[in-house]
N, C-alpha and C positions, 0 to 999 in steps of 0.2 A: 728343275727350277721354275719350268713353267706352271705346272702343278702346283707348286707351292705358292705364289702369289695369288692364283685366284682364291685360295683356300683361306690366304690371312685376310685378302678383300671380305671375302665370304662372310668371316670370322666378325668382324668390323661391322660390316653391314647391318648385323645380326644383331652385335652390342648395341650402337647405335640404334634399332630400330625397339628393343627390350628397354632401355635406358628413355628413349620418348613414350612410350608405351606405359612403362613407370612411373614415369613423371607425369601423366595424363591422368593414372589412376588413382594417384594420391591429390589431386588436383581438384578432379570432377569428385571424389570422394569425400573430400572436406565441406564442400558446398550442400545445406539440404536441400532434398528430395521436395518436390513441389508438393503440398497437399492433395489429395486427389478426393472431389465428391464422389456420391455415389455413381455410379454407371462409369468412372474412369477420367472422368473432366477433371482437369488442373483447377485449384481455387486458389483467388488470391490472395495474398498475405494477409492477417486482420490487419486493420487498420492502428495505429499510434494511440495510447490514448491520451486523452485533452491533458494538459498540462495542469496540474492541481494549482487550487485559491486554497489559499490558508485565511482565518480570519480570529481574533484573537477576542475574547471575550474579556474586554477589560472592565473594569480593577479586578483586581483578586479576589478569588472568594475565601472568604473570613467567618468559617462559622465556630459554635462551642461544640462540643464535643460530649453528647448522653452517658450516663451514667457512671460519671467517672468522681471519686472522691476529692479530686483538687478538680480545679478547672482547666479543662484541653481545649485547645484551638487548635483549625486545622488549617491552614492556608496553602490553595490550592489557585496554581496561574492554567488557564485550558483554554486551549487551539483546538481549531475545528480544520479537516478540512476537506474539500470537495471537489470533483470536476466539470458540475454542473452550471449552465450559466442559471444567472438569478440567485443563486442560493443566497450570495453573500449578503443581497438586496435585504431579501428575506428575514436573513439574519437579525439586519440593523433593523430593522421592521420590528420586530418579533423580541428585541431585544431585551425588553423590560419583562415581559413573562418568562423568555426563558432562564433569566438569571434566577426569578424569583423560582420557577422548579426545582432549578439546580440548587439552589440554597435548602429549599425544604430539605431534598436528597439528599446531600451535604450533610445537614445539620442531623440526620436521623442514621447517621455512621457509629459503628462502635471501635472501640479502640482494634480490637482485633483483628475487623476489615482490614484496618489500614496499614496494619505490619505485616502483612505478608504480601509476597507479589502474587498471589491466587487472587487476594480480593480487593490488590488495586488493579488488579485487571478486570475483575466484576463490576470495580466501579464504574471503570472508564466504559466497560460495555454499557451502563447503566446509565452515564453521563451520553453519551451516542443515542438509546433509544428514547430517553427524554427528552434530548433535542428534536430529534428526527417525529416523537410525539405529537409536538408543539408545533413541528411545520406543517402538521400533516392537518391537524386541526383546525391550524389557522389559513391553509395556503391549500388543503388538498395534495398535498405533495410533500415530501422525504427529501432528502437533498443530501444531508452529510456523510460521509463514508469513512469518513475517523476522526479521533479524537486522540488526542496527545495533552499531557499534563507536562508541565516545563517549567514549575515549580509544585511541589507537594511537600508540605513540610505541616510536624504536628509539635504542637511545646506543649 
């Protein structure tokens, strides 16, 4: 009888220390692994990035539409945006030439562009590097980091 209780302590002990041991490795396992530079140093998390400025390029842009047998309009609403400071500055700065780019652009669309999502997403890259064109010309510096259309409509 003696025997046997140390055996089931034993037994207990055993559970007990496999079941923390468990619980430890699913634990520390969940959490990652620190970055490690070169030669074995710990790095520290990247940093957060800046919380984005949206900036709206208002009224809409309202152009005709090339080489079409009736007459197509294309009305396009487009946000900018960045996480740079200044930019938005810039923007309102700049505001009058970049619309009139984006207009030229615009207006020199063919129907086909603009039906498929292949080449309204050329556009919108097209609308991004126009912008970013303009700041660069005017300002020495790039600024915007995307561009979103939140109305695109063609009659």
């Amino acid at each position: 009888m003696f025997k046997n209780k140390f055996v089931l302590i034993g037994l207990v002990v055993v559970l007990l220390l496999a079941t923390a041991g468990g619980t430890w490795f699913f634990v520390k396992g969940s959490q990652p692994a620190p970055a490690m530079a070169a030669g074995g140093a710990a790095v520290a998390p990247v940093a957060a990035l800046p919380k984005p400025k949206y900036y709206s390029l208002d009224p809409s842009f309202v152009v005709n539409l090339l080489n079409e047998r009736t007459t197509k309009f294309l009305q396009v609403d487009v946000q900018v945006m960045t996480r740079k400071d200044n930019v938005v500055e810039r923007l309102e700065t700049y505001d009058v030439r970049i619309r009139h780019e984006l207009i030229m652009m615009f207006s020199n669309l063919k129907k086909e562009q603009i039906n498929s999502i292949e080449g309204r997403k050329e556009i919108q890259q097209k609308v991004l590097d126009t912008i970013n064109d303009v700041l660069e010309a005017e300002t020495g510096r790039r600024g915007i980091d995307a561009v979103y259309f939140t109305k695109f409509v063609m009659q």
